[in-house]
MIKOL-9964 format. One line per 5 residues: their letters; for each residue y negated, z, x negated of C-alpha. Coordinates in Angstrom, 1 decimal, padded with zeros to 4 digits, always signed. Example, Ala and Ser with C-alpha at 12.3 -4.5 7.8 and 13.67 -1.06 7.14 Angstrom:
AS> +004.5 +007.8 -012.3; +001.1 +007.1 -013.7
This chain:
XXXXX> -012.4 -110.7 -021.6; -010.8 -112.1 -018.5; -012.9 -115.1 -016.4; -012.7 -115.4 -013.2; -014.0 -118.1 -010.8
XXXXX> -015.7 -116.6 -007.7; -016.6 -119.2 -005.1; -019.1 -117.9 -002.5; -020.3 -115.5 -004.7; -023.9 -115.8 -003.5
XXXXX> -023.5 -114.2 -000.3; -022.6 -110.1 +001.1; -019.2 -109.3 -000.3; -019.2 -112.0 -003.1; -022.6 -111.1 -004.5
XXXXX> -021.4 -107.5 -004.5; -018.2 -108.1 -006.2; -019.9 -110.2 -008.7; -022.2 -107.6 -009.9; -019.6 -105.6 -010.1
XXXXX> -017.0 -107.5 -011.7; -019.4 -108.7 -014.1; -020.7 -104.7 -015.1; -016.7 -104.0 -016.0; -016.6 -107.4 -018.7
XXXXX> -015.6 -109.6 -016.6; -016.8 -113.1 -017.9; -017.9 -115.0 -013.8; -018.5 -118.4 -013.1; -020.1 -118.4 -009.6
XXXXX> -020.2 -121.2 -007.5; -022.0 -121.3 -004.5; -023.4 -123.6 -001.9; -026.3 -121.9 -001.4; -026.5 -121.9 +002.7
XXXXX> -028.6 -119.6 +004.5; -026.4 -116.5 +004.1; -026.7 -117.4 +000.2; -029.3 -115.3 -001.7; -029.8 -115.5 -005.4
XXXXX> -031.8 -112.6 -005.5; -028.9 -110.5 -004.3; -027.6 -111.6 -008.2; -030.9 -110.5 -010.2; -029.4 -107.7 -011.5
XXXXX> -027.1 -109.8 -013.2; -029.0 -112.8 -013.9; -029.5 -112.0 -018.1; -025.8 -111.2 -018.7; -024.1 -113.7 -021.3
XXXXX> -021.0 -113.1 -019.4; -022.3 -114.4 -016.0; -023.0 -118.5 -015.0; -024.1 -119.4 -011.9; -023.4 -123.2 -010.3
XXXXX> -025.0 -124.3 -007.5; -022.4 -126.5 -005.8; -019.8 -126.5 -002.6; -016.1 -125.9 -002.8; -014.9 -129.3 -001.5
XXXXX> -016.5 -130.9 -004.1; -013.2 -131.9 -005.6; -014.8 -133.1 -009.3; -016.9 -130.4 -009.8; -014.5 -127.9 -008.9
XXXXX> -012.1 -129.8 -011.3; -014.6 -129.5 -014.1; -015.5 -126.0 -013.8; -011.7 -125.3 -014.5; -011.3 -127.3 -017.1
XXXXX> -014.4 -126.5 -018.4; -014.2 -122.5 -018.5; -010.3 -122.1 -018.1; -010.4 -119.1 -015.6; -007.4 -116.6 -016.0
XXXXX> -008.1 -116.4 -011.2; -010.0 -118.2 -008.8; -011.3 -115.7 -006.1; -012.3 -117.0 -002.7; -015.3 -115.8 -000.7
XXXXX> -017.0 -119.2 +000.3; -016.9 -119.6 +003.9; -019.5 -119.4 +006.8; -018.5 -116.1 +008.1; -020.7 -115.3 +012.0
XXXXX> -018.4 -115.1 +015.1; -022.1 -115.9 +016.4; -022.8 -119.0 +014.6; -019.5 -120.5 +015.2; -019.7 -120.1 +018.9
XXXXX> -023.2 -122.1 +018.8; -021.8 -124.4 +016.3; -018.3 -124.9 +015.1; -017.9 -127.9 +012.9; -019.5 -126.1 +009.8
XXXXX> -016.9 -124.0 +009.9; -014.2 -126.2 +010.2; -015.8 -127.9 +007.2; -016.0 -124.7 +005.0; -013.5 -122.5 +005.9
XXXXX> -010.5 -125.3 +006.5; -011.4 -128.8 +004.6; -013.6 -126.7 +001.9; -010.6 -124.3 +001.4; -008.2 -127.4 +001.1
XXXXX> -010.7 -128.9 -001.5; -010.3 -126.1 -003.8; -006.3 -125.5 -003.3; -006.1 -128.9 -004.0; -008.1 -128.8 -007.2
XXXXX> -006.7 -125.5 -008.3; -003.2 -126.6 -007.7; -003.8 -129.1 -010.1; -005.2 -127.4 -012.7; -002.2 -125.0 -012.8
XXXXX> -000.3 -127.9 -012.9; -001.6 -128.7 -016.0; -001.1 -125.1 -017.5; +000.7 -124.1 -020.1; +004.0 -121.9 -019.1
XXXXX> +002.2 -118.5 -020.0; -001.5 -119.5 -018.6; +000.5 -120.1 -015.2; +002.1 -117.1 -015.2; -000.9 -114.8 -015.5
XXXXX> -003.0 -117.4 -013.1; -003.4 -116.2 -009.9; -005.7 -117.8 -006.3; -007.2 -114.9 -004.3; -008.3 -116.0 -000.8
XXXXX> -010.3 -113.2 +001.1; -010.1 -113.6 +004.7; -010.0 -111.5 +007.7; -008.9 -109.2 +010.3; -010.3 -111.2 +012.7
XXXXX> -007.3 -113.8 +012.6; -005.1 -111.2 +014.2; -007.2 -111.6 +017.5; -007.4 -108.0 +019.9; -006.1 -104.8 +020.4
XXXXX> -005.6 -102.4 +023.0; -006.1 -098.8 +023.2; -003.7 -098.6 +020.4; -002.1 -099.8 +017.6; -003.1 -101.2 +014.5
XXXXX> -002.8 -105.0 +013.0; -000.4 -105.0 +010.2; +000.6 -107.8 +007.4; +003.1 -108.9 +009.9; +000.9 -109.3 +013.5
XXXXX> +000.6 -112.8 +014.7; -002.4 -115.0 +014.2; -004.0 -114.9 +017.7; -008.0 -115.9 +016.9; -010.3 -116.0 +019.6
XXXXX> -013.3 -117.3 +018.0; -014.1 -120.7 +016.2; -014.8 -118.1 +013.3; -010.9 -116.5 +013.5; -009.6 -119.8 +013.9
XXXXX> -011.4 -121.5 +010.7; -010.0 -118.3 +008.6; -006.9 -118.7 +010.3; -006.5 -122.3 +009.1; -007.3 -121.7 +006.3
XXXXX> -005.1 -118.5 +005.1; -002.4 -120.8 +006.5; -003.6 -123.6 +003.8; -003.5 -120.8 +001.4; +000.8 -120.0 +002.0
XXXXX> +001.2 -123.3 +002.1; +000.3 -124.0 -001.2; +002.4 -121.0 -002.5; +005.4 -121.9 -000.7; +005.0 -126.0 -001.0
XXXXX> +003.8 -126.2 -004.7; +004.2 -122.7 -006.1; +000.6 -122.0 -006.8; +000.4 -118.1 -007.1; -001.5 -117.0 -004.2
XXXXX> -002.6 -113.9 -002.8; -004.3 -113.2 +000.5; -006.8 -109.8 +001.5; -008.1 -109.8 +005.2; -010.1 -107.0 +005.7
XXXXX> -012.0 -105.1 +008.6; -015.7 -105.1 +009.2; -017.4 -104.7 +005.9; -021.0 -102.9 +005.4; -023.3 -102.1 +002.2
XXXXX> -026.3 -103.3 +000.6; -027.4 -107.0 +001.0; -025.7 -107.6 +004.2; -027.8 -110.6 +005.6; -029.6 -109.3 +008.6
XXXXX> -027.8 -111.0 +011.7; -025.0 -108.9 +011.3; -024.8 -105.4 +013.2; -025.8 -103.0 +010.8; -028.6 -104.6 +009.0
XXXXX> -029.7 -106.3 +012.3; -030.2 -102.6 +014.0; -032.0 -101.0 +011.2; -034.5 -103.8 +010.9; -035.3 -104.3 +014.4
XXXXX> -035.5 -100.4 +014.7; -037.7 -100.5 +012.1; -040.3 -103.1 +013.8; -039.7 -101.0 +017.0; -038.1 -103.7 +018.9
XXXXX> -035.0 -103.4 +021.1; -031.8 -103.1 +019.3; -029.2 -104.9 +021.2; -025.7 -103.6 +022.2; -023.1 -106.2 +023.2
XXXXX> -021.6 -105.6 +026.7; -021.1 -101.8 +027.1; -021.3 -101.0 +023.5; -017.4 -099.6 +023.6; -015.9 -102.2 +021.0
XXXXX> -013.8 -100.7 +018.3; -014.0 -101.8 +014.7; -012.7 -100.4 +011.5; -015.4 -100.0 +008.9; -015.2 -100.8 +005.3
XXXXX> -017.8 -100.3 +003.1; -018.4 -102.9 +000.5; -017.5 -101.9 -003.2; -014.6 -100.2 -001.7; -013.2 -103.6 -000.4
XXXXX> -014.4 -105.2 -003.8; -012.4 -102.3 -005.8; -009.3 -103.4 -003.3; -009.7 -106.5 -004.5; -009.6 -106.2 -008.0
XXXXX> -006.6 -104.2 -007.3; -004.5 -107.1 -005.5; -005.8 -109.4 -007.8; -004.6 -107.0 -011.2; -001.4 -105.9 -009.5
XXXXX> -000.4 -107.5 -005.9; +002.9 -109.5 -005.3; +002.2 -113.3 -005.8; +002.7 -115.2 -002.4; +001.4 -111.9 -000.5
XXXXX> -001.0 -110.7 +002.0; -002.4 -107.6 +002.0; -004.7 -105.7 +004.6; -007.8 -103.8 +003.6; -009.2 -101.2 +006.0
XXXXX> -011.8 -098.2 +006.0; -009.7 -095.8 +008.2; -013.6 -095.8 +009.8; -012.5 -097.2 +013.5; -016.2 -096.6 +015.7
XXXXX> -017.2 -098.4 +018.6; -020.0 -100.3 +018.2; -022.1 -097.6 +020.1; -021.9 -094.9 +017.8; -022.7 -097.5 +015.2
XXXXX> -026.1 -097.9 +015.9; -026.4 -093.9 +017.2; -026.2 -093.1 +014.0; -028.2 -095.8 +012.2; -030.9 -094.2 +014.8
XXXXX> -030.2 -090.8 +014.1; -031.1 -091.8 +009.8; -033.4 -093.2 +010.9; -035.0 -090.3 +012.7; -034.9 -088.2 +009.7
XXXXX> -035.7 -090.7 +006.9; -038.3 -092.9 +009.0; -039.6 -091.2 +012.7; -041.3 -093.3 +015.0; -044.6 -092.7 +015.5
XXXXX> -044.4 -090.8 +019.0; -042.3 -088.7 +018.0; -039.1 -090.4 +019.9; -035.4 -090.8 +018.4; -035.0 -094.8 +018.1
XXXXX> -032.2 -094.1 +020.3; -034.7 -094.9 +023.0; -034.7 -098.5 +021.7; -030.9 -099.0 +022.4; -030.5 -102.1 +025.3
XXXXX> -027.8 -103.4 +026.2; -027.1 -107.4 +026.5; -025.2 -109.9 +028.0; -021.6 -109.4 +025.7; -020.6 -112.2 +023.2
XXXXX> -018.5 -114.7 +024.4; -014.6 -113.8 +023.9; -015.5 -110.5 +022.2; -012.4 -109.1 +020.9; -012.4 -105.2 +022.3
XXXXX> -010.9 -103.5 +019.4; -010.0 -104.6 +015.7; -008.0 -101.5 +013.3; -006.5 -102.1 +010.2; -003.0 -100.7 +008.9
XXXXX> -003.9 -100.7 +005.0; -000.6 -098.6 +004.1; +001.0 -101.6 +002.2; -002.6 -102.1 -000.1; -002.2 -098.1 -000.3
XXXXX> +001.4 -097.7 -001.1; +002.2 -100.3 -003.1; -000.8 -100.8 -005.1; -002.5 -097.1 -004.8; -005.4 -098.0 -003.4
XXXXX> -007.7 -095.7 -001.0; -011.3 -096.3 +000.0; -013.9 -093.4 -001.4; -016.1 -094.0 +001.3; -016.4 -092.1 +004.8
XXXXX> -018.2 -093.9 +007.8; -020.6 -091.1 +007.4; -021.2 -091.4 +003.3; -021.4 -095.8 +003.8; -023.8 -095.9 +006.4
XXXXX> -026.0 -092.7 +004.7; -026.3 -094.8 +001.7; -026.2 -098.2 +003.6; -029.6 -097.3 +005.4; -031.0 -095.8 +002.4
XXXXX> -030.7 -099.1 +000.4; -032.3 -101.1 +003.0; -035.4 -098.6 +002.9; -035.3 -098.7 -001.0; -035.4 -102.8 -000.1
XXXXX> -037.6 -104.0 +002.0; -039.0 -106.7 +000.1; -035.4 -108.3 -000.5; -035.0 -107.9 +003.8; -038.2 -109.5 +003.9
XXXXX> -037.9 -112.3 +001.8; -034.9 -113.7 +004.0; -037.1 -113.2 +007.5; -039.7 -115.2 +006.0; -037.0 -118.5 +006.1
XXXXX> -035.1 -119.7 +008.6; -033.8 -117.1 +010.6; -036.0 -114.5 +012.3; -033.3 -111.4 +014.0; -033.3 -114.2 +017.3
XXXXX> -030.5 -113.3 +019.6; -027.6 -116.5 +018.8; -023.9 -117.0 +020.0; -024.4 -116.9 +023.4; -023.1 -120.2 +024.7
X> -025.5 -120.9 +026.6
């Protein structure tokens, strides 16, 4: 039974990963922080496996990290911890630079030295797995797509956090030999998405028959990836990429943000009508656009595909079919996180 040590593994992708990886005998030692985009609940499905152990704590925590490896001798390290809103970061950057950069450095660091300390086989199979994001490649035009080789050109605090850091992470390969590997993937989607992200933000606001907020003229382009698929990709870099690599995970979804929330309204319509008979189309507004809003992100996944044969099973239409149906099915976990701190309040708009 391989182990694995997920950091971050509290929040959207890691929690969904987790369950995952953990269902296919995977032994997981999940450390999290436990910030507002952490969610234990998200893990109840998994909470009486012997093969799962969950510890509260933060990736720069240098000891702890150092005891965890020591302690439970993890054949990878897989890294999700980072605060992840282009929102947040514009109201607030330092937590990001915390995370994302001096967090990230923590845990090289302590990995690096654990490898160290390896026997000659144990290094060999070990491998680090940062998960970053298309987001570090900055905008496109009209055309083209970003590719393992576009420059770093962030334009958010966000971009530039992940950037630092996924230069930490080729650092350490190439400085100390630590046997990296790097995914940055497009915008991800699925169940337990926290709710002040696009997707989940539209179909709970629709729901409560409030306005549902389009940035600028609604014509921004990203590439959609639904969740497990980007979890399988990862398992598949992690069982067979090229140490010291980077490889791009897309959905070959590309849909302005527009048609994003025309067809969460037209579910919607079908599954839950309003009252008066309207579409929630009706409730579409648009706002003021973020700050530095990259037009158009698109993902050239051919490398992931060719060289590692892998292909997401999800259409745009298939992920956001069962996307909304979850958070129907779910209500009470939805719910439970607008009971806290945050309450679907427009942020990010550096005022």
């Amino acid at each position: 039974m391989p182990t694995w040590l997920v950091t971050g593994g509290a929040g959207f992708i890691g929690g969904n990963f987790v369950i995952e990886a953990v269902r296919l005998g995977v032994r997981v030692i999940n450390l999290d922080a436990l910030t507002y985009a952490g969610n234990l609940r998200t893990l109840t499905p998994i909470d009486e496996e012997p093969g799962y152990v969950f510890v509260h704590g933060d990736i720069g925590d240098r000891a702890l990290v150092a005891r965890l490896l020591t302690e439970h001798r993890p054949n990878a390290v897989v890294n999700f911890a980072a605060e992840s809103h282009v929102d947040r970061s514009i109201d607030g950057p330092a937590p990001f630079i915390r995370t994302n950069v001096v967090g990230t450095l923590g845990l090289l660091e302590s990995t690096r030295d654990h490898w160290r300390a390896l026997s000659e086989e144990e290094r060999a199979a070990f491998r680090f797995l940062h998960i970053s994001t298309d987001e570090v490649y900055g905008s496109l035009g009209e055309i083209g797509k970003f590719s393992e080789a576009t420059p770093y050109a962030p334009n958010s605090p966000y971009a530039a956090s992940k950037a630092a850091s996924d230069h930490l992470v080729r650092a350490f390969h190439h400085t100390y030999g630590l046997p990296t590997l790097t995914t940055n993937c497009s915008n991800n989607y699925g169940p337990y998405h926290f709710p002040e992200k696009l997707i989940p933000l539209v179909i709970a606001k629709a729901l409560a028959g409030e306005p549902l907020p389009v940035y600028g003229d609604g014509q921004h382009v990203r590439d959609w990836l639904f969740v497990t698929d980007h979890c399988e990709a990862i398992r598949t870099v992690l069982e067979k990429g090229r140490v010291g690599e980077t490889y791009n995970v897309g959905g070959d979804s590309e849909r302005r943000n527009l048609e994003v929330v025309e067809a969460i309204c037209d579910l919607l319509d079908a599954r839950r009508p309003r009252d008066d008979g309207r579409s929630h189309r009706s409730q579409i507004t648009f706002v003021a656009d973020r700050p530095g809003h990259d037009r158009r992100y698109a993902i050239d996944a051919s490398k992931l595909q060719g060289e590692l044969g892998w292909r997401p099973r999800h259409t745009f239409e298939q992920g956001i079919a069962e996307t909304v149906d979850w958070y129907l099915d779910n209500q009470d976990w939805v719910q439970r996180i607008l009971d806290g701190s945050y309450r679907l309040e427009r942020i990010g708009t550096a005022a």
